[in-house]
C-alpha positions in Angstrom: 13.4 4.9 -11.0 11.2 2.8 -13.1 9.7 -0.6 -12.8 9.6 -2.9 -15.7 5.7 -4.7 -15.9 7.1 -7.2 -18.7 7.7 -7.1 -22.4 9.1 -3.9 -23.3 7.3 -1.7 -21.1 9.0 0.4 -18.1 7.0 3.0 -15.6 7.7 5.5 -13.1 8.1 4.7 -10.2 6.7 8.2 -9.0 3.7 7.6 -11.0 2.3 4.5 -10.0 -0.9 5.1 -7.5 -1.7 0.9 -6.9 -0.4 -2.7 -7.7 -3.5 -4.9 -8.0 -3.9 -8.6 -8.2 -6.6 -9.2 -11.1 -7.8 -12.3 -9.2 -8.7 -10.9 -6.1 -9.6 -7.3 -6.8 -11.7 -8.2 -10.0 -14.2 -9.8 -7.3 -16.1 -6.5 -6.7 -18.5 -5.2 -9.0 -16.8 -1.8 -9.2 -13.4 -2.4 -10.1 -14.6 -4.4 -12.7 -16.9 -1.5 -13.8 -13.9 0.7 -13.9 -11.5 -1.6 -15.9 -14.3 -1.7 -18.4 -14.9 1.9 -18.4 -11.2 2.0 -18.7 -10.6 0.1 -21.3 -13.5 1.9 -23.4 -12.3 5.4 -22.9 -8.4 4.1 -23.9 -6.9 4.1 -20.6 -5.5 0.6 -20.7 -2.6 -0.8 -21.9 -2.1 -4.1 -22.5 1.4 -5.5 -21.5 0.9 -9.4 -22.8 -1.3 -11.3 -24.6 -0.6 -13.9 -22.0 -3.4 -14.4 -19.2 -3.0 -11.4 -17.1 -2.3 -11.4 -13.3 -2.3 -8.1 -12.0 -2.9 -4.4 -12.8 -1.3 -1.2 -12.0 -2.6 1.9 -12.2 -0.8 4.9 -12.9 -1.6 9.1 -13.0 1.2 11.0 -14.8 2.3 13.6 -12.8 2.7 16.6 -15.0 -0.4 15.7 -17.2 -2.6 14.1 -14.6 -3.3 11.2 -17.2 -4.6 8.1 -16.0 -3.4 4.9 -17.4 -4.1 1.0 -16.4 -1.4 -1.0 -17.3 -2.6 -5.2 -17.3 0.8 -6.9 -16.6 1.1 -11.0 -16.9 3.4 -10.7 -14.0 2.2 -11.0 -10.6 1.6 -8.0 -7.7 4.4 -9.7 -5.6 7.1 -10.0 -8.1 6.3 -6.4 -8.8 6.8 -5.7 -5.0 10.1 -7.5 -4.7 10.8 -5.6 -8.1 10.2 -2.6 -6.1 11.8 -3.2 -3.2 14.9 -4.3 -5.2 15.1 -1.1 -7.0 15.0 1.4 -3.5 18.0 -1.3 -2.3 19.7 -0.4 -4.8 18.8 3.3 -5.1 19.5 4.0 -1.3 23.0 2.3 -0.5 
């Protein structure tokens, strides 16, 4: 299954490690630190150019690649998006 983060872009499902809301999780010093070191190295991908609201973080499976997706949409309308897709996965 995949979960679409906005524009054009669609993940795994499998691959996702963590849904997190840039407001609250961008309080600490270290996540901050790695979104920075993440977007130096390459690992981010930007899914708007609208103000961003949450981040997910994904490791490939098969090639162990780490990749920060910054979506505009936020962490609970991914959930519900989610949630949606295992309802209708699992009738």
């Amino acid at each position: 299954m995949y979960l679409h983060l906005g524009q054009d872009v669609l993940i795994k499902k499998d691959d996702i490690i963590g849904i997190f809301d840039m407001e609250t999780s961008t309080i600490a010093k270290a996540t901050r630190n790695y979104l920075a070191d993440s977007q130096k190295t390459g690992k981010v991908v930007t899914v708007s150019m609208e103000m961003p609201k949450s981040f997910v973080l994904c490791c490939n499976r098969k090639t162990h690649k780490i990749t920060v997706y910054v979506s505009q949409i936020s962490t609970s309308t991914l959930l519900k998006r989610t949630v949606y897709l295992e309802a209708i996965y699992n009738v």
